[in-house]
C-alpha positions as CSV (number, residue, x, y, z in Angstrom):
1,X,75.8,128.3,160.7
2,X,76.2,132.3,160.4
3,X,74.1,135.1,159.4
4,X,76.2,135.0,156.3
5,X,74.4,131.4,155.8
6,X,71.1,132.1,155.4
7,X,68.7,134.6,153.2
8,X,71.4,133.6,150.5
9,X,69.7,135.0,150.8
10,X,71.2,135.1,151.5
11,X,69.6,137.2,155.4
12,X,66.4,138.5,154.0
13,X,66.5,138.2,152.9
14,X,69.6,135.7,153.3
15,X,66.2,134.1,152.3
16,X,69.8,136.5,153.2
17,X,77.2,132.6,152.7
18,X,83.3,131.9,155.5
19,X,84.2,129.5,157.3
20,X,80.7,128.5,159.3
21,X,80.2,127.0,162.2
22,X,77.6,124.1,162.8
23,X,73.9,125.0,162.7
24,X,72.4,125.2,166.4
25,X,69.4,124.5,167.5
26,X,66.4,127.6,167.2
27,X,65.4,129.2,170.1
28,X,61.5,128.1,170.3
29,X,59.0,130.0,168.5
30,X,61.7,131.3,166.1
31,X,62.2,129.8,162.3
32,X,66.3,130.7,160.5
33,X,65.5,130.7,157.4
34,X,67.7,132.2,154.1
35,X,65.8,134.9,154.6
36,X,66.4,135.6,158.0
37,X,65.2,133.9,161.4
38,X,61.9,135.2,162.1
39,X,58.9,134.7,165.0
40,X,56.5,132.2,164.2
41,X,52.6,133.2,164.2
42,X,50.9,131.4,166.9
43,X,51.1,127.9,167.0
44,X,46.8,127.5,166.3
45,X,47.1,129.9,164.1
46,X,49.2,128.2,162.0
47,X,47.7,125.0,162.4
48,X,44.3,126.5,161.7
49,X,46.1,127.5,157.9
50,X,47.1,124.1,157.5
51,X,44.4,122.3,157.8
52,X,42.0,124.8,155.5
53,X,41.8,124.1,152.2
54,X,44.1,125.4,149.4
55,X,43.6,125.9,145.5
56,X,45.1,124.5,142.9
57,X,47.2,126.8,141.5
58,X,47.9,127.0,137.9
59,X,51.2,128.9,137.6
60,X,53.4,126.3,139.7
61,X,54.5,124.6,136.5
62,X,53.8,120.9,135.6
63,X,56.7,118.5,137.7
64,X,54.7,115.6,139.1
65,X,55.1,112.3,140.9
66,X,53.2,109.7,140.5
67,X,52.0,107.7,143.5
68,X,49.6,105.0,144.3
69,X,45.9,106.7,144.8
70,X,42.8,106.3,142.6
71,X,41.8,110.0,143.7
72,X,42.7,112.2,140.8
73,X,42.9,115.4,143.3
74,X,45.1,113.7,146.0
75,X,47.3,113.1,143.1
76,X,47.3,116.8,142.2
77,X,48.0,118.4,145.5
78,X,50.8,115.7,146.4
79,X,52.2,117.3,143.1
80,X,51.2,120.5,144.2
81,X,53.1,120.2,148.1
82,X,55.9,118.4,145.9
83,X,56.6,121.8,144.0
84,X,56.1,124.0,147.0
85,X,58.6,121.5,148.7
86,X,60.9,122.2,146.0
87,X,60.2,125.9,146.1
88,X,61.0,126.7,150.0
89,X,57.2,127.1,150.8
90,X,57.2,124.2,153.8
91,X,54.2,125.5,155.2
92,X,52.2,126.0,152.1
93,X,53.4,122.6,150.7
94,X,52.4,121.3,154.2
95,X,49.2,122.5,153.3
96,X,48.3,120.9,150.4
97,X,50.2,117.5,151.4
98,X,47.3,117.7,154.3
99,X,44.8,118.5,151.6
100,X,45.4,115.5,150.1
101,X,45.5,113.2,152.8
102,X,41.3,114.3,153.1
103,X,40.9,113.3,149.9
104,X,42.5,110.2,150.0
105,X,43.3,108.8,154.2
106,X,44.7,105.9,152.7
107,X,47.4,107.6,150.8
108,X,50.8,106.8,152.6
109,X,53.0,109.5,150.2
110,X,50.6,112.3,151.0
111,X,51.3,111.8,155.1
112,X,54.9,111.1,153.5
113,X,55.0,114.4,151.8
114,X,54.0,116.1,155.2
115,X,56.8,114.6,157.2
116,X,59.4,115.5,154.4
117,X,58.2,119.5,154.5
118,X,58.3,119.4,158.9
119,X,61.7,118.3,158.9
120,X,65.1,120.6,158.0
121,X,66.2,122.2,155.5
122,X,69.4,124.8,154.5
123,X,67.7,127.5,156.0
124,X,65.8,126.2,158.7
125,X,66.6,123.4,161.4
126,X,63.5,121.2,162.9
127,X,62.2,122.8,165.4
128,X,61.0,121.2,168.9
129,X,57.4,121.9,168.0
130,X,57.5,119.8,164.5
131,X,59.0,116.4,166.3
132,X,55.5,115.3,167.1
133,X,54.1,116.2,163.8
134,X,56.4,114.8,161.9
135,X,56.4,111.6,164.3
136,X,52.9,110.7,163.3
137,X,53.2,112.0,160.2
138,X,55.5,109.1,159.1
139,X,54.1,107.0,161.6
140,X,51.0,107.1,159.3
141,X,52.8,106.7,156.3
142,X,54.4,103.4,157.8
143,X,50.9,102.0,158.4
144,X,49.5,102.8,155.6
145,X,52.4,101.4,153.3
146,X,51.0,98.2,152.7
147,X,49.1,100.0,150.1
148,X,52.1,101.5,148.6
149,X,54.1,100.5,145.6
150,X,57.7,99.1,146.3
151,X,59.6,102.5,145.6
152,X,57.3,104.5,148.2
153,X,58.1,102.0,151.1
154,X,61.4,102.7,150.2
155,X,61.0,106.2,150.3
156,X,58.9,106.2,153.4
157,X,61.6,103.6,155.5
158,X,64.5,106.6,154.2
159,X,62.4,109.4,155.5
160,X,61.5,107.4,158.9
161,X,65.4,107.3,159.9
162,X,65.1,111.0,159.8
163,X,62.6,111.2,162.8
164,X,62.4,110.1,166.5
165,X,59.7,110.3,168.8
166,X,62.2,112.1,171.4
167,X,62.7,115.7,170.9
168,X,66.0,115.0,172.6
169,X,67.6,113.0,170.1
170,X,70.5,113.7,168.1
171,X,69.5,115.9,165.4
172,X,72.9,115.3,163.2
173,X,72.9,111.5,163.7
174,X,68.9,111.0,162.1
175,X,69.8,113.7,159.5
176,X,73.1,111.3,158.7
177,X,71.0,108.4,158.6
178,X,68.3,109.9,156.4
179,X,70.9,111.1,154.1
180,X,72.9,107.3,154.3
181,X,68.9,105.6,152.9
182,X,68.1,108.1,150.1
183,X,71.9,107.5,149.1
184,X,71.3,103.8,148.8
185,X,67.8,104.7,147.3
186,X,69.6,106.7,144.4
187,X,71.6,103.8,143.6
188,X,68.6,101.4,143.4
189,X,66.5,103.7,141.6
190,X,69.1,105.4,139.4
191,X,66.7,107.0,136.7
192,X,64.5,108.3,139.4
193,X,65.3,112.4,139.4
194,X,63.4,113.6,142.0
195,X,64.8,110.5,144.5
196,X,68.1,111.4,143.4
197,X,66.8,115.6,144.1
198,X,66.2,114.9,147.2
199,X,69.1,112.2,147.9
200,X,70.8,115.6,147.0
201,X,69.2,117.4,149.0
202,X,69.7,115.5,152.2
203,X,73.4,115.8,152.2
204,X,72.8,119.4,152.1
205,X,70.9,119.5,154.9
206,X,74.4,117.7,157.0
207,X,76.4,121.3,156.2
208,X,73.8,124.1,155.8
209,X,75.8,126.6,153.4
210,X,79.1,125.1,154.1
211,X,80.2,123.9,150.3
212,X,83.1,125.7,150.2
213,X,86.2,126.1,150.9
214,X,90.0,128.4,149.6
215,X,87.3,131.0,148.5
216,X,84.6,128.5,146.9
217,X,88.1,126.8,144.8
218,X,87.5,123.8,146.6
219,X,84.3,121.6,147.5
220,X,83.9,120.3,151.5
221,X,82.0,117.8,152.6
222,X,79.6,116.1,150.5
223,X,79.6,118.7,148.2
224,X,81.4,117.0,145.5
225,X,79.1,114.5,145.5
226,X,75.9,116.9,145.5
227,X,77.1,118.7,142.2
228,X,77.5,115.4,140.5
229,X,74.0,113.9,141.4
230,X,72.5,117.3,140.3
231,X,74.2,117.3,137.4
232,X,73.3,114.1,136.6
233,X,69.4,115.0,137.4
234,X,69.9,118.0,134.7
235,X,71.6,116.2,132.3
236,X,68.2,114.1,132.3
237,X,65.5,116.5,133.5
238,X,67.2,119.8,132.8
239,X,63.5,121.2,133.9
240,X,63.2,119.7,137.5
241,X,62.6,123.0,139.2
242,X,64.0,121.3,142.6
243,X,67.3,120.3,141.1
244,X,67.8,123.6,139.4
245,X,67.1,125.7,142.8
246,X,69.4,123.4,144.9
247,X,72.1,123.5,141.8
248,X,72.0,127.7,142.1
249,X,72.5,126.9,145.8
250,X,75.7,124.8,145.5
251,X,77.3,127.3,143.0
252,X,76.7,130.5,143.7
253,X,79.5,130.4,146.3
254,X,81.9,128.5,144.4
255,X,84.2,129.9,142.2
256,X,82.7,129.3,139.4
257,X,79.0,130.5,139.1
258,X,78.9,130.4,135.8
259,X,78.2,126.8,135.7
260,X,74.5,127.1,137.2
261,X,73.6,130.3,134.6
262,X,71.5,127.8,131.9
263,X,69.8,126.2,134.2
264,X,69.4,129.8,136.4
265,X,67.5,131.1,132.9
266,X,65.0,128.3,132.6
267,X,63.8,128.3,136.2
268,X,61.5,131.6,136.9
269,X,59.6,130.4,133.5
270,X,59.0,126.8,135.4
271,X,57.2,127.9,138.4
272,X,56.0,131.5,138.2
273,X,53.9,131.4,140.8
274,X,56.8,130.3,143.1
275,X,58.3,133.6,144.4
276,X,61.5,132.4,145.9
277,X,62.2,130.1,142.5
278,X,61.4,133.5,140.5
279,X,64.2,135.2,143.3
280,X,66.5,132.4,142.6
281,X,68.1,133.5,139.5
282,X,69.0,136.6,141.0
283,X,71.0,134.8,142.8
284,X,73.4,133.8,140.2
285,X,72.8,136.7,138.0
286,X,73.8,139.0,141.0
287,X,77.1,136.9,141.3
288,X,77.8,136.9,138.0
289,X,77.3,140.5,137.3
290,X,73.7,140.9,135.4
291,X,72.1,143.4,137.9
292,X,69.6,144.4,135.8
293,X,68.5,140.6,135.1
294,X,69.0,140.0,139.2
295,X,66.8,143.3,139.7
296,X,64.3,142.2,136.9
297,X,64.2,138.6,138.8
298,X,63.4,139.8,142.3
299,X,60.4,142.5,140.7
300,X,58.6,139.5,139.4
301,X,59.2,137.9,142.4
302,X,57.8,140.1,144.6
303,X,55.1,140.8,142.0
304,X,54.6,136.5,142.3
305,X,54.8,136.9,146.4
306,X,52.4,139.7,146.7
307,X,49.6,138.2,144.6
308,X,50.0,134.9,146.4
309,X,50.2,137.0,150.0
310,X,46.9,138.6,148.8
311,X,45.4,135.6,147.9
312,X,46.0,133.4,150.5
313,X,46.4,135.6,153.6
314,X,49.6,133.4,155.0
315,X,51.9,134.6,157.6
316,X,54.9,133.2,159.1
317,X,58.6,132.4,157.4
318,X,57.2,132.6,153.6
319,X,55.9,136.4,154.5
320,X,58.2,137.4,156.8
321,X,61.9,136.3,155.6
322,X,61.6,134.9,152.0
323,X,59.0,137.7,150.6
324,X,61.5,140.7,152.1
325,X,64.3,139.1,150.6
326,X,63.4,139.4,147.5
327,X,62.5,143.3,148.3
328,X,66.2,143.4,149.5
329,X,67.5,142.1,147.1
330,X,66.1,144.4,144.3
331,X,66.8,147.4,146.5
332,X,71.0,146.5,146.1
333,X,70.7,144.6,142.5
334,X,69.5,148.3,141.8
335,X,72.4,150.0,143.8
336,X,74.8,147.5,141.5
337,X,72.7,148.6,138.0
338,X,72.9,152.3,139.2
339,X,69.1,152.8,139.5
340,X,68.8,155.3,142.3
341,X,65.0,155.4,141.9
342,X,64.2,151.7,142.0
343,X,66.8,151.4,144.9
344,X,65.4,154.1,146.5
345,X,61.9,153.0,146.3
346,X,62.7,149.9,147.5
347,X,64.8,150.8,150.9
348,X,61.5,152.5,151.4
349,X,59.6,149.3,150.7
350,X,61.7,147.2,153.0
351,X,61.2,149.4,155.7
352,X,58.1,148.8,155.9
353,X,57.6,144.9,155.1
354,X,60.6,144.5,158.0
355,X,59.0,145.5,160.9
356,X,60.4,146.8,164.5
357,X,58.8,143.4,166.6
358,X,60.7,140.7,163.8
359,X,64.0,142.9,164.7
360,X,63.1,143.0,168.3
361,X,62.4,138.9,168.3
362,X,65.8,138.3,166.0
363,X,68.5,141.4,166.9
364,X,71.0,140.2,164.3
365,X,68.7,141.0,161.5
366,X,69.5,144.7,162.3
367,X,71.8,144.7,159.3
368,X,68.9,144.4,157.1
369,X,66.6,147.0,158.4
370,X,69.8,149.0,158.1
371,X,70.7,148.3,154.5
372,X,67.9,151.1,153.2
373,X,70.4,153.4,154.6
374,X,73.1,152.5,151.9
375,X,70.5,153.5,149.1
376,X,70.2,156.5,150.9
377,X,74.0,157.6,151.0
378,X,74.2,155.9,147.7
379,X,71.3,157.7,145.6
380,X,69.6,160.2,148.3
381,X,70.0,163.7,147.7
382,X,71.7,165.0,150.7
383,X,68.9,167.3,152.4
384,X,66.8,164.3,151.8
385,X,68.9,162.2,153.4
386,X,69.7,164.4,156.5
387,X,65.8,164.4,156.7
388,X,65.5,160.9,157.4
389,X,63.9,160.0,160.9
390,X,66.2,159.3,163.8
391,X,65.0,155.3,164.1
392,X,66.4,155.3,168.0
393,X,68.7,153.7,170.0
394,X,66.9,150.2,170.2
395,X,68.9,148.3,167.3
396,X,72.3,149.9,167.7
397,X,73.6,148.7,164.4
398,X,70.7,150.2,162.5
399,X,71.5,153.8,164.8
400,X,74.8,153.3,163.3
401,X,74.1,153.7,159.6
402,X,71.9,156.2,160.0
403,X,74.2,157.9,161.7
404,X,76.8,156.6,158.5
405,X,74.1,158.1,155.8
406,X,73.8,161.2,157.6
407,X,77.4,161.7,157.5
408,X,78.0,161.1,154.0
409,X,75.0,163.2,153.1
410,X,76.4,165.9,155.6
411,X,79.9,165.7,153.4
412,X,78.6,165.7,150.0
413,X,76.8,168.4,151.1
414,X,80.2,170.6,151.8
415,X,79.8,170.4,155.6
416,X,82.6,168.2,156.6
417,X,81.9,169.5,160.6
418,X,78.6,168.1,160.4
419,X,79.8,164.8,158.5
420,X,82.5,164.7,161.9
421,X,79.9,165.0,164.1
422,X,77.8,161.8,163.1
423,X,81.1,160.3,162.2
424,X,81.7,160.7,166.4
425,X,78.3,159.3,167.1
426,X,78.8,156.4,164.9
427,X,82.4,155.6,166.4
428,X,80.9,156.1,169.7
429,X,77.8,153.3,168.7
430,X,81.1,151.3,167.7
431,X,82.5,151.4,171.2
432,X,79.8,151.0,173.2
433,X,77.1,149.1,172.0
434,X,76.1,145.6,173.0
435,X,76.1,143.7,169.2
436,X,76.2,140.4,170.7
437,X,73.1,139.6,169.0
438,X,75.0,139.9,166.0
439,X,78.1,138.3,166.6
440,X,76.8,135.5,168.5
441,X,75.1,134.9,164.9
442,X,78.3,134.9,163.3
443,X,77.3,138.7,162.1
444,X,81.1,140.7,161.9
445,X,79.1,143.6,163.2
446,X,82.7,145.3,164.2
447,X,84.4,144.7,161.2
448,X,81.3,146.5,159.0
449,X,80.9,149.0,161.6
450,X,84.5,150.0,160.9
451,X,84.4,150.1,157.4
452,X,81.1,152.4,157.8
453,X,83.8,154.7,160.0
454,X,86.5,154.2,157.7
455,X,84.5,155.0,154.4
456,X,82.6,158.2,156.1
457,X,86.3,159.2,157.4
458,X,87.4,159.3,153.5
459,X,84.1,161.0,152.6
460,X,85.2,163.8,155.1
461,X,88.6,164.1,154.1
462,X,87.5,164.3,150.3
463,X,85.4,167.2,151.6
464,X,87.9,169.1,153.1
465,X,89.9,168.9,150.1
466,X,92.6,166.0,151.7
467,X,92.4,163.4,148.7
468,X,95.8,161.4,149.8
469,X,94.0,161.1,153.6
470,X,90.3,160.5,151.7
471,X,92.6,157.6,149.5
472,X,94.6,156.5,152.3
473,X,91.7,155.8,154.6
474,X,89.7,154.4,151.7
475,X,92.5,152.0,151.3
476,X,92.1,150.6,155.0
477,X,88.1,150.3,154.5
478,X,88.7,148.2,150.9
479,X,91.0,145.9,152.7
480,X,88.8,145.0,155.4
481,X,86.0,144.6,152.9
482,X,87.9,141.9,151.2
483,X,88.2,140.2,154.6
484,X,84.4,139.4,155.2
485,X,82.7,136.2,154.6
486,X,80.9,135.2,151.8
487,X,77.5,137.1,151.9
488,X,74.5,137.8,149.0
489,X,73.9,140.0,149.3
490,X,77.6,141.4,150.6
491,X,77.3,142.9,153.9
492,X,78.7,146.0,152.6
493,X,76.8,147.6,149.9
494,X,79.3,148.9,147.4
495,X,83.4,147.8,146.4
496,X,85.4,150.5,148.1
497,X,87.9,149.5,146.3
498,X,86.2,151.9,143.4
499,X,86.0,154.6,146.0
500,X,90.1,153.7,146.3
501,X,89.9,154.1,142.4
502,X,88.3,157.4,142.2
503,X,90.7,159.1,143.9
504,X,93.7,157.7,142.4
505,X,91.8,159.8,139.7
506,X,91.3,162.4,141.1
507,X,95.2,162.9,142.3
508,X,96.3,162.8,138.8
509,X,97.2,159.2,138.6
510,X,94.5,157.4,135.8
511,X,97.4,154.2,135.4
512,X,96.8,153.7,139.2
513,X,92.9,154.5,139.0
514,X,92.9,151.8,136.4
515,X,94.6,149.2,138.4
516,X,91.6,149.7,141.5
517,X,88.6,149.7,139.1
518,X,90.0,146.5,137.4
519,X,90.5,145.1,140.8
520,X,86.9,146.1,141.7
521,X,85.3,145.0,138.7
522,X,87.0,141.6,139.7
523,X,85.2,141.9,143.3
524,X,81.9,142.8,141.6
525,X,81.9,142.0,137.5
526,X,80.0,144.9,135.9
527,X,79.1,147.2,138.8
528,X,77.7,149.8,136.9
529,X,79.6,153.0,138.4
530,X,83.0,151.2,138.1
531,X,82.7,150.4,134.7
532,X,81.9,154.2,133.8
533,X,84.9,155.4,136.0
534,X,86.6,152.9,134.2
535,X,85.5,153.9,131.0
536,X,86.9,157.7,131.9
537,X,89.7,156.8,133.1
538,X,90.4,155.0,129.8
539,X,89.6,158.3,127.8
540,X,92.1,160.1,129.9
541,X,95.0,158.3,129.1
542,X,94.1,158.1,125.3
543,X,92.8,154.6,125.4
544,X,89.8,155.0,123.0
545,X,88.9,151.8,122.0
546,X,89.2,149.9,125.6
547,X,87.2,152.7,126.5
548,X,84.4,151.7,124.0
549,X,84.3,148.5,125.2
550,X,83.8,149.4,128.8
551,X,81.0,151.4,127.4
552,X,79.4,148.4,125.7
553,X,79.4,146.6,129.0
554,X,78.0,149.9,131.2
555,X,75.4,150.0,128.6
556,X,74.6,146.0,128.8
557,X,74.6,146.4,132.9
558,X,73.2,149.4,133.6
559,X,69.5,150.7,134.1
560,X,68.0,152.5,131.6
561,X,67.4,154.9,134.9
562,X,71.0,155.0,135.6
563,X,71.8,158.0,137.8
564,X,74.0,160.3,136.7
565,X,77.6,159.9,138.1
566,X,80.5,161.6,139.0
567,X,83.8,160.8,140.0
568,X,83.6,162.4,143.4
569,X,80.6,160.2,144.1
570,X,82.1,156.9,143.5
């Protein structure tokens, strides 16, 4: 599994998607999750939170399961660590799963539910420290399943082939078996949507982010399989909140996204007290070109994550990756709309909910404490920018766009020595620093760091009045752009390939300028700045009413805040 695997989100935020390797086991202490890998709180800490009591919240929709208990409450949190199951909150769902188990010991589905939210996931493998846990979690539920209705001794046996006592033993061939019972457990309870959810979700779990192949044209694996029992679960429930998140999950990479938008639209309304299922349609909408729907998704997710934050005082994976996700991914869904003060404020925002010790524990997450730097060159007026505190030499990568931002600041300011100078420190990072870290995470640290050369080496040469050099070298960068892996957000911040078309433009050539914005509106559909170059590049060559239409859609995609823009910028 790569860094382009997770956050998808996504790193955190890849709460932050190539050809991946398998998933490795976690270094202790440390949680992958899609929004990053981050350092665990301490282990009594966390155990402390677990076993204190939660509320019942009102805002995590309705979706419940019935099981066999005669305490109304036990019933309610089991629904309750069901939802948060669904929604990517293991440790809250944990939580209330333990809640419930108080109110009823002889509940077998509520130690159930606790062994289900200790084991994998997409974004996270089992760590060491869960194995016991989630031992005697299912141990319990085993002994107690004499009290259980036929169905949830099935669904206990399933979910005790996932689990061995042994913290040695094979990870891949438990997870197989697990997935081989709830397949057979689908099939016997065929109108059972959330056995057939998490059936689903199982064979997920066997290839983390790794759906796709021929540039998401063709499905791998299972993943054939997993679209049609999801399907089939939103042909019948089209509101199972756990379906819809794992259906965004299995399309967003694919080639066509499209097929996950309904179902996208219903979801932040099912759980909106569920930050990362509020986030999730971003997701999609991000893919599919709504940026100001994708930046509208993450605010209210962040508003939902802040208020829960507040509330309940939890650390670990939920605050640390999957809440700074969702900031990241407002801060470039704004940088696609063309909002320069929402992106703005939130690079500053993420610099601050990121902090140096998660970057220290996890290097390759340098590239998001680096992305506020692409608002800055993006939207930051250049004596701002150049402003900007040095951040050190401790996380190379994040020293490198600095060093990028500075430079582009330094050229649009008219000072193309300056712009040469950082451009030298930054080649110079490039060379010399150790990025293993990165790499070793399947990060292509070199291949963005060379961009970042590339694109500031065009910035220069546009500033010194050398547009076929500026064009030229802004060529190279677009072409290794459209060599990365799958990432969402993309590892670079912005299609060069508009950069390519701006200058086509500016050398007197709108046919060719037109050519490279419709190839970058193909990369990224609706990017706000491409569309208006578009839209002038139409009126220069007479074409009036294709230009009106590229209008229409600037007007649908971009914020009412849109910066102003010229050509020279793009």
């Amino acid at each position: 599994m790569t860094f382009s695997d997770t956050i998808g989100i996504g790193l955190l935020a890849w709460l932050l998607v190539g050809a991946q390797p398998a998933l490795a086991a976690e270094p202790a202490g440390h949680v992958h999750t899609e929004a990053g890998h981050y350092p665990k709180e301490t282990a009594a800490a966390q155990a402390a939170y677990v076993d204190s009591e939660p509320p019942l919240w009102d805002n995590l929709g309705t979706l419940s399961y019935k099981i066999t208990t005669s305490n109304a409450r036990a019933q309610q949190f089991f629904d309750q660590g069901l939802r948060l199951a669904y929604a990517f909150n293991h440790l809250e769902a944990q939580r209330a799963f333990r809640m419930a188990q108080k109110l009823d010991p002889k509940c077998a589905m509520c130690f159930w539910g606790e062994a289900l939210v200790l084991g994998p996931n997409i974004n996270a493998p089992m760590e060491t420290s869960a194995v016991g846990p989630a031992w005697s979690a299912i141990s319990q539920a085993k002994t107690l399943a004499k009290h259980a209705s036929p169905r949830e001794k099935a669904l206990i046996e399933a979910l005790s082939k996932r689990y061995a006592k042994d913290p040695k033993a094979d990870r891949k061939r438990l997870d197989q078996a697990y997935a081989a019972e709830m397949g057979k457990l689908a099939k016997r309870f065929p109108k059972d949507e959330d056995i057939a959810t998490l059936y689903a979700e199982s064979l997920m779990d066997l290839s983390p982010w790794d759906y796709w192949a021929d540039q998401g044209r063709k499905p791998k694996g299972n993943t054939a399989e997993i679209v049609k029992v999801l399907e089939t679960v939103l042909a019948n429930s089209p509101d199972h909140p756990g379906a819809i998140h794992y259906y965004i999950h299995m399309m967003e990479a694919s080639d066509r996204p499209e097929r996950a938008e309904p179902h996208a639209e219903r979801l932040a309304g099912l759980m909106p007290g569920a930050g990362h299922l509020v986030h999730m349609p971003g997701h999609l909408y991000y893919r599919l070109g709504r940026y100001r729907d994708a930046l509208e998704a993450n605010r209210a997710a962040i508003e939902a994550d802040e208020a829960y934050l507040k509330e309940t005082g939890a650390k670990g994976i939920y605050a640390q990756g999957y809440y700074p996700h969702n900031v990241h991914f407002l801060m470039v869904s704004a940088q696609m709309a063309g909002d320069g003060k929402t992106a703005l404020a939130a690079a500053g925002k993420l610099g601050k909910v990121l902090s140096d010790e998660t970057v220290r524990a996890v290097p390759w997450i340098q590239p998001v404490k680096a992305a506020p730097y692409f608002a800055h060159a993006q939207f930051g007026p250049p004596e701002t920018v150049l402003k900007l505190a040095d951040p050190g030499s401790e996380f190379p990568y994040v020293q490198a766009m600095w060093r990028y931002a500075r430079g582009v600041a330094a050229a649009a300011k008219g000072a193309p020595r300056d712009a040469r100078a950082e451009l030298d420190a930054l080649t110079g990072i490039a060379k010399t620093a150790d990025l293993s870290g990165l790499t070793e995470a399947g990060v292509p640290a070199a291949d963005i760091l060379r961009i970042a050369q590339e694109v500031l080496s065009g910035r220069i040469a546009q500033a010194e009045g050398d547009l076929a050099t500026a064009a030229s070298t802004f060529e190279k960068a677009a072409a290794l752009q459209e060599k990365l892996p799958y990432m969402e957000p993309p590892y670079w911040y912005y299609p060069v390939r508009r950069s390519v078309g701006a200058l086509r433009f500016l050398q007197g050539d709108p046919a060719g300028a037109e050519r490279e914005f419709d190839a970058s509106l193909r990369a990224a559909p609706n990017d706000a700045w491409a569309l208006w170059a578009l839209a002038e590049v139409y009126r220069k060559q007479g074409k009036d009413s294709a230009a009106a239409d590229a209008e229409r859609r600037l007007a649908k995609t971009r914020a009412d805040r849109g910066e102003p823009v010229r050509m020279e910028r793009l």
